[in-house]
C-alpha positions in Angstrom: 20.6 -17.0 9.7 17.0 -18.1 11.0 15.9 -17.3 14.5 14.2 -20.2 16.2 10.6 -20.1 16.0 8.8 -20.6 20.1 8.5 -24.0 20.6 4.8 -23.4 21.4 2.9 -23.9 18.1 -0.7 -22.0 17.6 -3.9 -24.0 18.3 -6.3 -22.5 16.6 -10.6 -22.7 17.5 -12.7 -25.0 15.3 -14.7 -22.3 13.7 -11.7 -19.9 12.7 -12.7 -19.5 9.0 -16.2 -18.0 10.8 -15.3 -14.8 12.5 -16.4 -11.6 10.2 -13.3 -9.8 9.2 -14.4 -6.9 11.0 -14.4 -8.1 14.4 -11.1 -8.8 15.4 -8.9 -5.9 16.7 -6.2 -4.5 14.7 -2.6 -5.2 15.6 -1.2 -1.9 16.7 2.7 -0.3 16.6 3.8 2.5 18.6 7.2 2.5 17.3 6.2 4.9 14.5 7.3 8.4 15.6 4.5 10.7 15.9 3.9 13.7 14.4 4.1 17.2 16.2 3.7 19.1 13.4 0.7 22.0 14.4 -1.4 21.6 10.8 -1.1 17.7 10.9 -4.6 16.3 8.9 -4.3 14.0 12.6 -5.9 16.4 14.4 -8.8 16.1 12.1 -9.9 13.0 14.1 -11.0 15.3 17.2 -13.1 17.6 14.9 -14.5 14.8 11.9 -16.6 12.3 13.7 -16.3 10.6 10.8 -12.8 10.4 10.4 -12.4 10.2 14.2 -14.5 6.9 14.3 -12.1 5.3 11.3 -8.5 6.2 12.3 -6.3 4.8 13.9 -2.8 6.1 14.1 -1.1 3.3 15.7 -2.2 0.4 13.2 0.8 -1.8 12.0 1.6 -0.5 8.6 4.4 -3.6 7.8 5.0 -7.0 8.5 8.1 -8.2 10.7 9.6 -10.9 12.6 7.4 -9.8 15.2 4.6 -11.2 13.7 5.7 -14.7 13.2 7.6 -15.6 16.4 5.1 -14.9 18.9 2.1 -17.5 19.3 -0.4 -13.9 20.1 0.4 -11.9 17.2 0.7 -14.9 14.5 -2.6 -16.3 16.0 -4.9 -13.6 15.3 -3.0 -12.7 12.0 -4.3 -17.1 11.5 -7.8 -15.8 11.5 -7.9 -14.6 7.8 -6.4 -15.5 4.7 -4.5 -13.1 2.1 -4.6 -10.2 1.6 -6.1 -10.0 5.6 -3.9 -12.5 7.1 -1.7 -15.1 7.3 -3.7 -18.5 7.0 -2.6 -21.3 5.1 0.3 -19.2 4.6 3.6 -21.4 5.8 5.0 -20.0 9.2 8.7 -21.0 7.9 8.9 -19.4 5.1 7.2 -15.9 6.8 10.3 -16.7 9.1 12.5 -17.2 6.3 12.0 -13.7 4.6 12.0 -11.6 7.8 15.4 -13.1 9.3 16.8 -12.9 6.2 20.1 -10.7 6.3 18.3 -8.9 3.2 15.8 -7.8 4.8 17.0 -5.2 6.6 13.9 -3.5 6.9 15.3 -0.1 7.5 13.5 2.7 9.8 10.9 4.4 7.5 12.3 7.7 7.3 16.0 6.6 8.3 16.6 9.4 10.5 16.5 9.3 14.6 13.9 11.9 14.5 10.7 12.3 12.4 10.2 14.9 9.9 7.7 17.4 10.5 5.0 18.6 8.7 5.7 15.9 5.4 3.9 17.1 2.6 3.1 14.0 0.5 2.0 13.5 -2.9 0.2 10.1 -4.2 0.0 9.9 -7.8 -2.3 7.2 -9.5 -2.3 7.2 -13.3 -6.1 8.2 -13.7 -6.3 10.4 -17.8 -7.4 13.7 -15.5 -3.5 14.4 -15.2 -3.0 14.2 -19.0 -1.9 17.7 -20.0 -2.5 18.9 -16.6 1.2 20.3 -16.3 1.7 19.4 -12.3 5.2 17.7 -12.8 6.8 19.9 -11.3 4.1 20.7 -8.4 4.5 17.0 -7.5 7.7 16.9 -6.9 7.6 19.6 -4.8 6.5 17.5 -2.0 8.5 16.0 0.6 7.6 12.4 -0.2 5.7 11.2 -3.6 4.1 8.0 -3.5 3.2 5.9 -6.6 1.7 2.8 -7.4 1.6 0.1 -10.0 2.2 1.8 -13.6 3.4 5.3 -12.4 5.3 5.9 -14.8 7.5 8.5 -14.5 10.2 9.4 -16.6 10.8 11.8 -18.7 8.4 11.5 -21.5 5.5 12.0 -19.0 7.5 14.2 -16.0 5.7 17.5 -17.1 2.0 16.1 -16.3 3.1 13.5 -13.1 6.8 14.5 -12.1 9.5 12.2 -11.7 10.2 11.7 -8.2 9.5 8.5 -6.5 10.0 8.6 -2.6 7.6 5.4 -1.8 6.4 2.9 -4.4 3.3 0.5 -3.8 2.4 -2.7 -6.0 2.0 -6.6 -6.3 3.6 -8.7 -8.7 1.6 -7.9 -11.6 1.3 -4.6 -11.1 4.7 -3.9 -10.8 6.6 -1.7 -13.7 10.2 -1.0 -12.8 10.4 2.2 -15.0 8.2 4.0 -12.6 11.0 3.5 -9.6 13.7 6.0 -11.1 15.4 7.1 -7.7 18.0 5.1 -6.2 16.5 5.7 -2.8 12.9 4.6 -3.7 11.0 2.6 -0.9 8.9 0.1 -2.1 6.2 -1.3 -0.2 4.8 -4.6 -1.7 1.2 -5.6 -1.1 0.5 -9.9 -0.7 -3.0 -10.9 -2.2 -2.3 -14.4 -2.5 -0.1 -17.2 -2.0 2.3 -16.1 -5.4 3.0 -13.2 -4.0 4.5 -14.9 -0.9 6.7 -16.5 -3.2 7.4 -14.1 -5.2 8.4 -11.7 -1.9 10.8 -14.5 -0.7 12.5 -14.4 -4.2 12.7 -10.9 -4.0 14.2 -11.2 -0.3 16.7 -13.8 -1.6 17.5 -11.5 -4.8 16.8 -13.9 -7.5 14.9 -14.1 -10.2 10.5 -14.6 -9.7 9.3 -17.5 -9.4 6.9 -18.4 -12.8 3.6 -16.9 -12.6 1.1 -19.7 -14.0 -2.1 -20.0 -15.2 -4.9 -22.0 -16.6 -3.4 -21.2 -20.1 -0.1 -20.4 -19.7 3.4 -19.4 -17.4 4.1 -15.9 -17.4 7.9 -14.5 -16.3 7.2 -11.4 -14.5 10.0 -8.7 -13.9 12.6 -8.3 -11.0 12.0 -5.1 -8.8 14.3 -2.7 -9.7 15.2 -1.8 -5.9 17.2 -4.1 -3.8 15.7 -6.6 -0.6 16.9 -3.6 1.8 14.7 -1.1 0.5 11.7 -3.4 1.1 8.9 -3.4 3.0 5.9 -5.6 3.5 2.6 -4.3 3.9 0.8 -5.8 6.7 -2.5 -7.4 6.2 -4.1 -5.8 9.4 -3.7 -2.6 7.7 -5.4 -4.1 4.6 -8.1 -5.5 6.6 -8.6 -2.1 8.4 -8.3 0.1 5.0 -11.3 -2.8 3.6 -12.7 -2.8 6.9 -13.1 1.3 8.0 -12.6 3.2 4.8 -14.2 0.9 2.3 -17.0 -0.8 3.9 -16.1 -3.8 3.4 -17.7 -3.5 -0.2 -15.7 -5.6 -3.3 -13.6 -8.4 -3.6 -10.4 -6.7 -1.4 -8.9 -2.9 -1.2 -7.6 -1.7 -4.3 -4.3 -0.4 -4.5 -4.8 2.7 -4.6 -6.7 3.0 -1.6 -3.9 0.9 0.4 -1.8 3.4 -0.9 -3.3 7.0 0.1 -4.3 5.6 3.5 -0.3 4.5 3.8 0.3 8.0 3.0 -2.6 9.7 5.9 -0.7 7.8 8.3 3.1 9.0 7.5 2.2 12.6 6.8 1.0 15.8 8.0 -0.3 16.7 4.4 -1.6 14.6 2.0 -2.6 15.3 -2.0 -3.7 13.0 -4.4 -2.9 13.2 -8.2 -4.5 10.8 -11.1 -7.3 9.7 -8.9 -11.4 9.6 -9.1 -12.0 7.9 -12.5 -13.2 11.1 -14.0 -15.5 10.2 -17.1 -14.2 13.8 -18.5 -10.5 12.4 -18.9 -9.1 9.0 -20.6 -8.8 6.2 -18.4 -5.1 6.5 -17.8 -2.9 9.6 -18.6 -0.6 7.7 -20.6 -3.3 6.1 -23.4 -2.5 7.0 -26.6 -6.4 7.0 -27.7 -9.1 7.9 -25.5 -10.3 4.7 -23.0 -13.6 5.2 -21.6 -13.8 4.0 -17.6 -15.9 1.1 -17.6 -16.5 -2.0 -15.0 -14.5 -4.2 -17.0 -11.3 -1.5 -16.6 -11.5 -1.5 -13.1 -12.1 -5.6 -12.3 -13.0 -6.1 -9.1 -12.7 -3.1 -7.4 -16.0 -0.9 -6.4 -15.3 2.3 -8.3 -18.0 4.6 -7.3 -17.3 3.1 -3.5 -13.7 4.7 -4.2 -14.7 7.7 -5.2 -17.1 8.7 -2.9 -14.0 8.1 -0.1 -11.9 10.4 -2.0 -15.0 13.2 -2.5 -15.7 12.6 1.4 -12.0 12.9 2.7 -11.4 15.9 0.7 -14.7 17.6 2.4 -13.9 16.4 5.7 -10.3 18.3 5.2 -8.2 14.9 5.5 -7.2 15.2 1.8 -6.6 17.5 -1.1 -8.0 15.8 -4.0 -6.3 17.3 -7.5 -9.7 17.6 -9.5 -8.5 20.4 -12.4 -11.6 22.5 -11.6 
């Protein structure tokens, strides 16, 4: 059943579509337990001025009813449109997805008390972890994180492991063969105004809505996982990941980068697997002929912007990046 929405309806300034994206503050959540572990890469923010000027360990990480029923929190999250806000986005049907019995959206670690010291694997699917042979060291972590086509059965589990803890993508991103574990979490990212649509379908557990464009309609798979392992990503922490970590360069944050900053703020220990675009290695690990990494493979993402955040967290000590060196 839907919870009435206040009365009190947003009135929003004349010059809303003006203010930069990285001027407003950042919604924050202190419901997230916090870690106590002793070697937690948090306590890198009092030694790394640069990573102590960046993070911030109480931004939202996911959307809520929280963030729809309350004229403060749904007005500044008016300021921007996808994937850095809710604009133009209709304020019934945000309503309609997070009262939805669904949705349960469970506690992230569903367990009273926070896990210390989470090791955590992210695993992109960049060629440098073709014949690397880490399966099983990836799996070894507490938590393993993937996105879009991680796959990871068994024809590729001896280079990238099977294990899928926490799984990160957007409509067309999404390939259900790389959630194999029943208990998967999946976190889904909202770009644009199908992907609203396409998250209410998912909260309602039917079938997508038709993804169209100027040439044709596409069907686009069901989520293997069911509405109560969901979770929304919240576009505060897109626009702080674009904002404080990627300087605001490209179109919007890539996956990937959405993904391992996800990660730095749920664990104490954080590696990354299949990332860097290494010219050494195929584009992907599972290409059957050698891809070469070009502009056009990466869209509109700023590649070399990506890497150098991976090269400078992994010097700063906030990482471990997998390099096969």
């Amino acid at each position: 059943m839907l919870r009435q929405l206040p009365l009190e309806e947003p009135r929003f300034p004349s010059n809303i579509d003006n203010v930069p994206v990285n001027k407003l503050p950042f919604l924050k959540d202190t419901s997230l337990p916090k870690s106590t572990c002793p070697k937690t890469l948090r306590s890198i923010s009092r030694t790394s001025r640069w990573f102590g000027e960046r993070f911030m360990e109480d931004i939202k990480l996911f959307s809520d009813y929280d963030d729809i029923r309350g004229y403060q929190n749904f007005h500044k999250l008016q300021h921007y449109r996808l994937p850095f806000g809710y604009r133009g986005v209709d304020r019934k049907q945000l309503a309609a997805m997070t009262t939805n019995s669904n949705f349960t959206n469970l506690p992230l670690f569903l367990l009273e008390e926070r896990p210390q010291c989470l090791r955590c694997a992210v695993v992109g699917s960049g060629g440098i972890l073709n014949g690397s042979n880490v399966g099983v060291e990836i799996d070894s972590h507490d938590l393993v994180f993937r996105l879009n086509r991680g796959l990871a059965g068994k024809r590729f589990a001896k280079d990238v492991g099977e294990k899928t803890s926490v799984y990160v993508f957007f409509p067309e991103s999404l390939y259900p063969s790389a959630v194999k574990d029943k208990d998967t979490l999946a976190v889904f990212a909202m770009f644009k105004q199908y992907d609203v649509d396409y998250a209410e379908h998912m909260v309602r557990e039917i079938p997508p809505p038709l993804f169209k464009t100027s040439s044709r309609n596409y069907t686009l798979p069901k989520p293997p996982v069911s509405a109560s392992r969901l979770k929304l990503l919240h576009p505060d922490f897109a626009r702080y990941v674009f904002t404080r970590f990627l300087n605001g360069k490209s179109f919007r944050p890539t996956t990937g980068a959405l993904v391992t900053l996800l990660a730095i703020h749920i664990c104490d220990e954080v590696t990354l697997y299949g990332f860097g675009y290494d010219p050494r290695f195929t584009l992907h690990f599972y290409d059957h002929a050698f891809v070469k990494h070009t502009k056009a493979s990466t869209g509109a993402h700023d590649v070399d912007n990506e890497r150098e955040l991976w090269k400078k967290m992994h010097e700063e000590g906030i990482i471990r990046l997998y390099r096969r060196d």
